[in-house]
C-alpha positions in Angstrom: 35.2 13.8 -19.8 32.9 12.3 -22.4 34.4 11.3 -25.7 33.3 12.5 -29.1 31.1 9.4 -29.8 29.7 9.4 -26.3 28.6 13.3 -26.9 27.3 12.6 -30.3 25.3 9.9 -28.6 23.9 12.3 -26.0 22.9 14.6 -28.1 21.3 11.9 -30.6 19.5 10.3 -27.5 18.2 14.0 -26.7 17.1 14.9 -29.9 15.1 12.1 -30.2 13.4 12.8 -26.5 12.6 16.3 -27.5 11.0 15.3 -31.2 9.0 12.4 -29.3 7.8 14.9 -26.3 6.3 17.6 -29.1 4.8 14.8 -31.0 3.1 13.8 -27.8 1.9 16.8 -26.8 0.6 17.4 -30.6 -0.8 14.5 -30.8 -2.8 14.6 -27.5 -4.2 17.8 -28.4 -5.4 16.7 -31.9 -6.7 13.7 -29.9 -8.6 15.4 -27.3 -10.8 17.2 -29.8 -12.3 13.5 -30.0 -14.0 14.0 -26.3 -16.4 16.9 -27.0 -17.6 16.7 -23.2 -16.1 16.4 -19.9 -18.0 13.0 -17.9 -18.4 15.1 -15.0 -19.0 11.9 -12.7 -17.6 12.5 -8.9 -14.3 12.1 -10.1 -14.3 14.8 -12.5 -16.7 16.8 -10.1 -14.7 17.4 -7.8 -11.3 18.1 -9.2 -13.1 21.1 -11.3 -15.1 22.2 -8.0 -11.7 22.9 -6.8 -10.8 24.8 -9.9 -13.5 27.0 -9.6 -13.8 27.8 -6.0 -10.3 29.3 -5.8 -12.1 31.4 -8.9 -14.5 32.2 -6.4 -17.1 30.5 -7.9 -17.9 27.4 -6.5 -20.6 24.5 -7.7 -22.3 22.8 -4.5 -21.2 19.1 -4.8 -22.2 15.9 -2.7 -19.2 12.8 -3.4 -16.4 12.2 -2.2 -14.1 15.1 -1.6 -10.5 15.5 -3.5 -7.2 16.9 -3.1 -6.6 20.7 -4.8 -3.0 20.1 -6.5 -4.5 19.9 -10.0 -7.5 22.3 -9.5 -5.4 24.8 -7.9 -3.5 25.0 -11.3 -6.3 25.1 -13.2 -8.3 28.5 -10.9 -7.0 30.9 -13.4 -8.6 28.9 -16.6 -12.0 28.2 -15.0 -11.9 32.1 -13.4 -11.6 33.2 -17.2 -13.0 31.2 -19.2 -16.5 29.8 -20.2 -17.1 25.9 -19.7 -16.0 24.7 -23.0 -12.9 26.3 -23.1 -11.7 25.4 -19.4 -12.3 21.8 -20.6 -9.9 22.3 -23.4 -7.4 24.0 -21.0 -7.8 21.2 -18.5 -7.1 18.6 -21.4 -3.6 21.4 -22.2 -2.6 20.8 -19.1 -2.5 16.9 -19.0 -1.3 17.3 -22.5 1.5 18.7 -21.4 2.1 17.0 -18.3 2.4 13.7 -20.6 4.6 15.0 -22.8 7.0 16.4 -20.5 7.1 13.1 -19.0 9.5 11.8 -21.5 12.6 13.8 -20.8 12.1 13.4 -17.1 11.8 9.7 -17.6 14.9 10.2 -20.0 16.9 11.6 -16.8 15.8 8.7 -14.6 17.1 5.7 -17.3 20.5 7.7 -17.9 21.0 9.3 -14.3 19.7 6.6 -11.8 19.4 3.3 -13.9 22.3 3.8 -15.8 21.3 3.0 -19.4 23.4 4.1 -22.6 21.7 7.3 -23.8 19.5 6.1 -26.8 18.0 3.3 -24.9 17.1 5.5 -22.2 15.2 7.4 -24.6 13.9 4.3 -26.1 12.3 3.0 -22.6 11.6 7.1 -22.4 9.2 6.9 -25.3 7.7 3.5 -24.1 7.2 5.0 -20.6 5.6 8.5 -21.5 3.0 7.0 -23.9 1.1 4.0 -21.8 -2.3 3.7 -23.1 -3.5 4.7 -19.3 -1.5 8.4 -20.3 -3.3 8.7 -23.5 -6.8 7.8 -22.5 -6.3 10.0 -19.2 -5.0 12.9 -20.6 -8.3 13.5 -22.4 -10.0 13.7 -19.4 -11.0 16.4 -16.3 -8.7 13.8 -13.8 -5.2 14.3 -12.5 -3.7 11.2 -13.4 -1.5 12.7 -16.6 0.0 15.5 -13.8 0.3 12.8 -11.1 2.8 11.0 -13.2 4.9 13.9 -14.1 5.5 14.9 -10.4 6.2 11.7 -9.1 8.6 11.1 -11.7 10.3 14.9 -10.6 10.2 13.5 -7.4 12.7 10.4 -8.0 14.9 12.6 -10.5 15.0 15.4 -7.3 15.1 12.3 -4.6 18.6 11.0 -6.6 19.8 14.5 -7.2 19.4 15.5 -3.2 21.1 11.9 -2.2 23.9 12.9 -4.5 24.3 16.3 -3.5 23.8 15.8 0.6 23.1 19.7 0.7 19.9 21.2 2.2 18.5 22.9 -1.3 18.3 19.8 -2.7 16.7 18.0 -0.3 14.1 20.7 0.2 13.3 20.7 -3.2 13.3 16.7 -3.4 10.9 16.9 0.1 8.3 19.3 -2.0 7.7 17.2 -4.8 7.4 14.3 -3.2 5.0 16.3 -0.9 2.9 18.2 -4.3 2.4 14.5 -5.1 0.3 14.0 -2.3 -1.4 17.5 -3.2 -2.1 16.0 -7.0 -3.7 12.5 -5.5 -3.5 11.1 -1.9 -2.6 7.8 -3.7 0.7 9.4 -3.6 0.7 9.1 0.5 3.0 6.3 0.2 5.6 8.2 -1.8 5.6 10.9 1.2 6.1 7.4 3.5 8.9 6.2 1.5 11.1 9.5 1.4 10.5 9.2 5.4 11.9 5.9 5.3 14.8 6.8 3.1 15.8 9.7 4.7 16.2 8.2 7.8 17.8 5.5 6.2 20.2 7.7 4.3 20.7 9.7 7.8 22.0 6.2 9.1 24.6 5.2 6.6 26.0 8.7 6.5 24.7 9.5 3.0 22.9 12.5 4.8 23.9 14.9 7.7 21.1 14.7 10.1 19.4 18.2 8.8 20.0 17.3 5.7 17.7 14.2 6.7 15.6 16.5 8.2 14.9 18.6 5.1 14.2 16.4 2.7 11.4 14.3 4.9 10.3 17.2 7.1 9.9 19.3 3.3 7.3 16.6 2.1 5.8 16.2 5.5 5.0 20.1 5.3 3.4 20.2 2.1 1.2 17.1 3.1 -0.3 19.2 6.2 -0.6 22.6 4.3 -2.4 20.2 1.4 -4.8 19.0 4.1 -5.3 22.5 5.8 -6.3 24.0 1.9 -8.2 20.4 1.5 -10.3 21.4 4.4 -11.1 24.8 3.8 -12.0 23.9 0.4 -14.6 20.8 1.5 -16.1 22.7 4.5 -17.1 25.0 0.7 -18.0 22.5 -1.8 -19.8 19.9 0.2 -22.2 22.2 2.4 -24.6 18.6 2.7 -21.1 16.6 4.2 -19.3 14.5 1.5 -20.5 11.2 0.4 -19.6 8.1 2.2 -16.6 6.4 0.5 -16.0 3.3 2.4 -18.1 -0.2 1.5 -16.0 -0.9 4.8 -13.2 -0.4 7.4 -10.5 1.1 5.6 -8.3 -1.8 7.4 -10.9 -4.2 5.7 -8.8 -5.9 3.6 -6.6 -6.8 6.6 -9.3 -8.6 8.2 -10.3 -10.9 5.0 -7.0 -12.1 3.8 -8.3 -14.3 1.1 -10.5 -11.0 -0.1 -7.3 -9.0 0.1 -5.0 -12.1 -1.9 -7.2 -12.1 -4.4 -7.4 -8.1 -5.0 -3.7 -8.0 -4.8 -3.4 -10.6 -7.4 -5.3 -9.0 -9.5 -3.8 -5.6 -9.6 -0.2 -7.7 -9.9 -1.4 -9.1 -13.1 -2.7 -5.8 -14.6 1.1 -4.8 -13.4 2.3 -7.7 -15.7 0.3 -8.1 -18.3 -0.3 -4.3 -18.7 3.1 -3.6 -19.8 4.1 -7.2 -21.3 6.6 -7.8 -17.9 8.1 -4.3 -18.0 7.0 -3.5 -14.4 8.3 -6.9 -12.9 12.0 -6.3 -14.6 11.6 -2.7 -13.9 11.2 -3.8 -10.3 13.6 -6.7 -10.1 16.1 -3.6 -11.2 15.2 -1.4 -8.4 15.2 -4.3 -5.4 18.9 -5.8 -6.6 19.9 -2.2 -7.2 18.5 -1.3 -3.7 20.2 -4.0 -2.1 23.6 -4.1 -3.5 24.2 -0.9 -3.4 22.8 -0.2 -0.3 24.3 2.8 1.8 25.0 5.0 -1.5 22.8 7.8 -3.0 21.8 5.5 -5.8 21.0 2.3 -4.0 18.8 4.5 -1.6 17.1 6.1 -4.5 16.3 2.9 -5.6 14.9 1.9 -2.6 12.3 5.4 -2.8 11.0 4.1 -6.2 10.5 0.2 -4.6 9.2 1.1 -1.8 6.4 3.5 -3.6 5.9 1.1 -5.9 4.7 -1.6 -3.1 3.1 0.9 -1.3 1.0 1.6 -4.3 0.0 -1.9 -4.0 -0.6 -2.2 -0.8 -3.1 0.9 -0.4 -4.3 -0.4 -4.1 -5.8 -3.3 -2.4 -7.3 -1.1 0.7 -8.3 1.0 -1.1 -10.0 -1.3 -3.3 -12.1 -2.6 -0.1 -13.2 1.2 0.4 -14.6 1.5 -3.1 -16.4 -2.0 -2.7 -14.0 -3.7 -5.0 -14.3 -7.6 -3.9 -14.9 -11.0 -5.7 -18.6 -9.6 -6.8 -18.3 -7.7 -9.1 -20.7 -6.0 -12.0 -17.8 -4.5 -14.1 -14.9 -6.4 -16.0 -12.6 -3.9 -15.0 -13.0 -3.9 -11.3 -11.1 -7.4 -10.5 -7.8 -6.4 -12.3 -8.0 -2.8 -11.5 -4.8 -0.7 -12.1 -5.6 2.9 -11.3 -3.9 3.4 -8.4 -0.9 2.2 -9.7 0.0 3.7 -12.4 1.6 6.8 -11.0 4.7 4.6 -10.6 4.1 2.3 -14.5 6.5 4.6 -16.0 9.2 4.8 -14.0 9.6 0.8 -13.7 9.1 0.6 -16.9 12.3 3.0 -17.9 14.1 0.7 -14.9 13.4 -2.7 -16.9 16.4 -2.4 -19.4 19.3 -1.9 -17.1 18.4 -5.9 -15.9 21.6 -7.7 -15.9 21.5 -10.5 -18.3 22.2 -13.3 -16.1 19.1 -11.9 -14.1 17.1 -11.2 -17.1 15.8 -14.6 -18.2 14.9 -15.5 -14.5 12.8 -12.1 -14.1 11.3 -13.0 -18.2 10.5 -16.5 -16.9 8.6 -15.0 -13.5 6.9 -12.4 -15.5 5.5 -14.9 -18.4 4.4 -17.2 -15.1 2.8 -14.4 -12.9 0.7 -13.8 -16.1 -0.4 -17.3 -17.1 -0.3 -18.3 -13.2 -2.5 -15.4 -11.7 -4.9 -15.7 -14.7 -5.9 -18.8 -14.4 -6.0 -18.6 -10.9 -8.3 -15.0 -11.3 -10.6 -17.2 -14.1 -11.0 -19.8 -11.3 -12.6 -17.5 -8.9 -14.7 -15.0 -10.9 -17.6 -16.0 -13.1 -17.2 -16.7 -16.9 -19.9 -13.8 -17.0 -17.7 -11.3 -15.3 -15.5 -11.0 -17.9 -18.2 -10.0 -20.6 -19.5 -7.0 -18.1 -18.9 -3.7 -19.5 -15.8 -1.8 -18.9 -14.6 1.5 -17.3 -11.9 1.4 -19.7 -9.9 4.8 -17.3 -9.4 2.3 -14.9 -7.5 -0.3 -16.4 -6.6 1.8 -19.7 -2.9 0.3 -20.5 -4.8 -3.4 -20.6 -6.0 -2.6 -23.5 -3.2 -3.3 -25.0 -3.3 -7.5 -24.5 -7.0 -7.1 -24.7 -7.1 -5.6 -28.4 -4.8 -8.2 -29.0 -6.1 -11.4 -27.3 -9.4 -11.2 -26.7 -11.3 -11.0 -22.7 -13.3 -14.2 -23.1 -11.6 -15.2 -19.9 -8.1 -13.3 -18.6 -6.8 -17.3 -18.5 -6.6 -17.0 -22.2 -5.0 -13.4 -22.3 -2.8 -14.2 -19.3 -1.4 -17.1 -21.6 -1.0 -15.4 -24.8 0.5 -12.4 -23.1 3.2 -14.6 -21.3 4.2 -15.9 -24.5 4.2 -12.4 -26.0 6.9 -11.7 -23.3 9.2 -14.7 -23.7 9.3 -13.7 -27.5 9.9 -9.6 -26.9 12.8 -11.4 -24.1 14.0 -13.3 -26.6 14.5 -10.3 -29.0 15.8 -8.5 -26.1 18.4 -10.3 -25.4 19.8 -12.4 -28.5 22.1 -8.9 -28.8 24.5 -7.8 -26.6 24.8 -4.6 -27.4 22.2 -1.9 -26.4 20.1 -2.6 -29.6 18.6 -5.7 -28.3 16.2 -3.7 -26.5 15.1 -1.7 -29.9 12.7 -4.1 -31.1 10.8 -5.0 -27.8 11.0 -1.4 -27.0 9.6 -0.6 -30.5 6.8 -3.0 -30.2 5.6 -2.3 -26.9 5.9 1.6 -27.4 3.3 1.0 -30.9 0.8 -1.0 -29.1 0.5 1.2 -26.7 -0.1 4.1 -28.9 -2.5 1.8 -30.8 -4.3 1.5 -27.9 -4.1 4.7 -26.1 -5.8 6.1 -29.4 -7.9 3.1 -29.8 -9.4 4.0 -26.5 -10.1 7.9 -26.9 -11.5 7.1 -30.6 -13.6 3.5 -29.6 -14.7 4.7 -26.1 -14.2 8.0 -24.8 -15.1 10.0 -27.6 -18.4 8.2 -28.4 -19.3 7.9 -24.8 -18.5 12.2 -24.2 -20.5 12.5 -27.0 -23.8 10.4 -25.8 -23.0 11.9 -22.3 -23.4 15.5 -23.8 -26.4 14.5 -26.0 -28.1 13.3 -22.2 -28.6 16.8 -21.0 -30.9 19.0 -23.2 -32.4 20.9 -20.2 -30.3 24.1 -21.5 -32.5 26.6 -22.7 -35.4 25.6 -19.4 -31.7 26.2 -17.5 -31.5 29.5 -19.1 -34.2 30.9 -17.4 -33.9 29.1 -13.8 -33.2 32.2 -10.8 -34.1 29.6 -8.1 -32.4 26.7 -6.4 -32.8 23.7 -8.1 -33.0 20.4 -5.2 -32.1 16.9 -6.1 -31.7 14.1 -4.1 -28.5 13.3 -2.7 -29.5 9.6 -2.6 -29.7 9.3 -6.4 -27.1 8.6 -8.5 -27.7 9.8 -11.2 -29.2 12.9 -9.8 -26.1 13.9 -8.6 -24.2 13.5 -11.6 -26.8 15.8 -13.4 -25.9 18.2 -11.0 -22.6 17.9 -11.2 -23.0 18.1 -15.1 -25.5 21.0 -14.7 -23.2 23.1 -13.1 -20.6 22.4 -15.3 -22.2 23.6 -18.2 -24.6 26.4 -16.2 -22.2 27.9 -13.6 -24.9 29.9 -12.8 -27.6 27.6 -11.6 -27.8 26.8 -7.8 -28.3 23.3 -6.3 -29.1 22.0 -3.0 -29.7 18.6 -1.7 -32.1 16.9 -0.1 -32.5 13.2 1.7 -35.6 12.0 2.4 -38.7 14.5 2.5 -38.6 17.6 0.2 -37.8 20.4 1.9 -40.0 23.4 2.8 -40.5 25.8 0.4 -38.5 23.9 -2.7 -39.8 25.7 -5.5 -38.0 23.6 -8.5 -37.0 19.8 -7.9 -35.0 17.6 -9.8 -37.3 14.3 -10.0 -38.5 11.5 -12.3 -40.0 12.3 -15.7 -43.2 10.4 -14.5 -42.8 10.6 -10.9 -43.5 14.1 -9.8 -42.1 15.2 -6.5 -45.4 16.7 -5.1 -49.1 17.0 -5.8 -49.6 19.7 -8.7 -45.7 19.9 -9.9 -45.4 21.1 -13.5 -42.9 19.4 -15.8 -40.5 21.6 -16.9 -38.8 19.9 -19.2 -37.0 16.2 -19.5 -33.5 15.0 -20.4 -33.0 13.2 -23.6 -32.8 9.5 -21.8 -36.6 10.5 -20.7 -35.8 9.2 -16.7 -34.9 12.9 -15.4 -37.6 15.7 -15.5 -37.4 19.5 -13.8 -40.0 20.2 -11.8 -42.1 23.4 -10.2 -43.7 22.8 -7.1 -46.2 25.4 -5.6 -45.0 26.4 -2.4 
């Protein structure tokens, strides 16, 4: 039974997870008024195509194709309401989804890592408010949810362990499995909970249909994600989605130097990112893990590990199916940390509960990694690459060292960062007692609002607001009652489709490769390159490249 002091300090610890959750969602909605307009690139596209074909009114999209989780929440907002409005309800929904983060993430550092209430809720705040949350939440992606559920998955994956019953575990196998239906990033967290059901099945933690229930639960929402996933792509992409691969999706296992120096580079955004939280938070999980191997806690452990280097793992194939390799033409793409980040907060809530004889040892490796991999990254990109322009969603909690140190050349940042560390382990541990962590904790948890807000103020805000002022084809829009064609092989005539049927649900569009089709009455083309003999301009977009066409059939 807890003591009076240990119940004041629960309900201390809580209070302060509650007043930090509503400040986040507050503040993310105040923030969100920054980006006036959705980007609408394929990304975006195609989360809200979902959305609005399960409102039965779906765009006609050619990209890549996506998984319905977050769209499927978001078919009642886009069945109701007009454009404007469903943005602001997507950005409520990752809103909230951020914010409820906290106290989930609170349950994780008290529950599974162990850590004295208000330091859970400490590591809590610094988890729920990574710059990456902040910038994402603002926009049409599924990032902010994606967090939340794997997070519910790990609390549920501990609590099933625990309970060895079959409620649990079904409950634990769905959200593991609705992780998958939010991103298929999240495949490797349905791999893991395999692994560790089996595993638990083995050392007796689990009776076998107990085993059964938790993986077999995950497993089922995976194939009734892909059966919905199906249906829904066979409707949005009536052209065939876009080609996604620069190569074999095994591509990286054929070019192990390629694949070394992806992986490097995602470790150091890892690192450097959160200023060595990640490496302790993992260092926790793999002792954990190992020692306490065979118990509900050391097998939960194991679930958030083996995720985490999953994560990894398909970052860096998945890198090779985007074209990310050593040439590159953004600063972002050699240290790109998107597909990790699902698992940043977690780790990060993990780091604390490091024992202190281990703590100094996992400091010392962090500070190295960052100083080591960066000078190795600077000695195999160009100086150049590093003053390319930035897609800043993609690497969004680096901001953080970047504000602070500069991007001349990651050697530099990968330096000053590591010393940055060795001063907030320093801090850490000169206590103790539980309040060593404060001031790290504090630190870490104000740059990254710094920078999270930075980001939505400096770069996503401006940038929604040039991105609106590109399409001024509305009122020629107005009056369109025919299919508009664009061709599919054009960039950026796709994402003015996409955008124009954001904005004008009720325009049609088809595409085209190659020759224009028979009887295409208006064409999407360039302002001075008319499709056919004798088109009429309609009208141009602001930038002056994009012009809407007639053509006499």
């Amino acid at each position: 039974m807890a003591t009076p002091p240990q119940r004041r300090s629960h309900r201390a610890a809580w209070a302060l997870v509650v007043v930090a959750a509503l400040a986040s969602l507050l503040g993310r909605l105040l923030l969100a008024r920054s980006v006036v307009s959705p980007f609408i690139f394929q990304d975006e596209g195609g989360y809200v195509g979902v959305a609005r074909l399960l409102a039965g009114d779906p765009p006609t999209l050619y990209g890549p194709a996506y998984l319905p989780g977050w769209g499927a929440l978001l078919a009642p907002a886009a069945a109701i309401l007009e454009p404007g409005a469903f943005q602001n309800a997507a950005q409520g929904l990752n809103a909230a989804a951020a914010a409820a983060v906290i106290p989930v993430l609170h349950l994780i550092g008290t529950r599974l890592a162990g850590l004295r209430p208000l330091l859970s809720a400490g590591a809590a705040i610094v988890g729920g408010s990574m710059a990456a949350s902040i910038l994402q939440a603002t926009m049409l992606l599924p990032e902010a949810l994606l967090v939340l559920v794997v997070a519910v998955g790990v609390v549920l994956v501990h609590r099933a362990l625990e309970a060895g019953t079959v409620p649990w575990s079904l409950l634990a196998g769905i959200a593991v499995g609705a992780s998958y239906a939010v991103h298929p990033r999240s495949i490797v967290a349905v791999l893991a909970l395999a692994l560790v059901a089996v595993a638990a099945w083995r050392a007796g933690v689990l009776a076998p249909r107990v085993a059964a229930a938790l993986g077999g639960a995950a497993l089922l929402v995976v194939l009734l994600t892909q059966v919905l996933h199906a249906w829904a792509t066979d409707r949005l992409y009536p052209a065939g989605t876009m080609p996604s691969l620069a190569g074999s999706p095994v591509g990286a296992l054929g070019e192990p130097i390629g694949a070394a120096v992806i992986t490097a580079g995602q470790t150091w955004y890892l690192v450097v990112a959160t200023l060595g939280l990640v490496p302790l938070g993992m260092l926790v999980g793999a002792r954990v893990g190992w020692n306490e191997r065979g118990t509900a806690r050391g097998l939960a452990m194991g679930f958030v590990v083996l995720g985490a280097l999953g994560s990894l793992a398909l970052g860096t194939i998945g890198s090779y199916q985007v074209g990310i390799g050593t040439d590159v033409s953004r600063a972002d793409l050699p240290v790109y940390g998107r597909y990790l980040e699902q698992w940043v907060p977690v780790l990060v809530v993990l780091a604390p509960a490091l024992r202190r004889r281990w703590a100094w040892p996992g400091i010392l490796a962090a500070a190295g990694a960052s100083a080591g991999i960066g000078l190795a990254l600077d000695a195999v990109y160009a100086d150049d690459v590093w003053e390319q322009p930035i897609a800043w969603h993609n690497i969004a909690s680096l901001r953080v060292p970047v504000e602070l140190f500069g991007r001349d050349h990651v050697v530099t940042t990968g330096l000053l960062a590591a010393v940055v560390m060795l001063l907030l382990g320093a801090a850490a541990l000169v206590r103790r007692d539980r309040w060593g962590w404060a001031l790290p904790l504090a630190v870490i948890a104000g740059l990254n609002v710094f920078a999270g807000v930075s980001l939505v103020q400096e770069w996503a805000g401006p940038a929604s607001e040039a991105w609106a002022g590109r399409h001024r084809l509305g009122p020629v829009l107005e009056e369109v009652d025919e299919v508009v064609w664009v061709d599919r092989d054009e960039d950026l005539h796709v994402y003015w489709a996409y955008n124009t049927q954001f904005w004008h649900p009720d325009v049609d569009v088809s595409y085209f490769v190659g020759d224009l089709p028979d009887g295409a009455g208006l064409v999407l083309a360039g302002e001075s390159t008319p499709p056919a003999e004798g088109a009429e301009l309609l009208g141009t977009e602001r930038d002056g490249d994009l012009g809407l066409w007639a053509v006499d059939g």
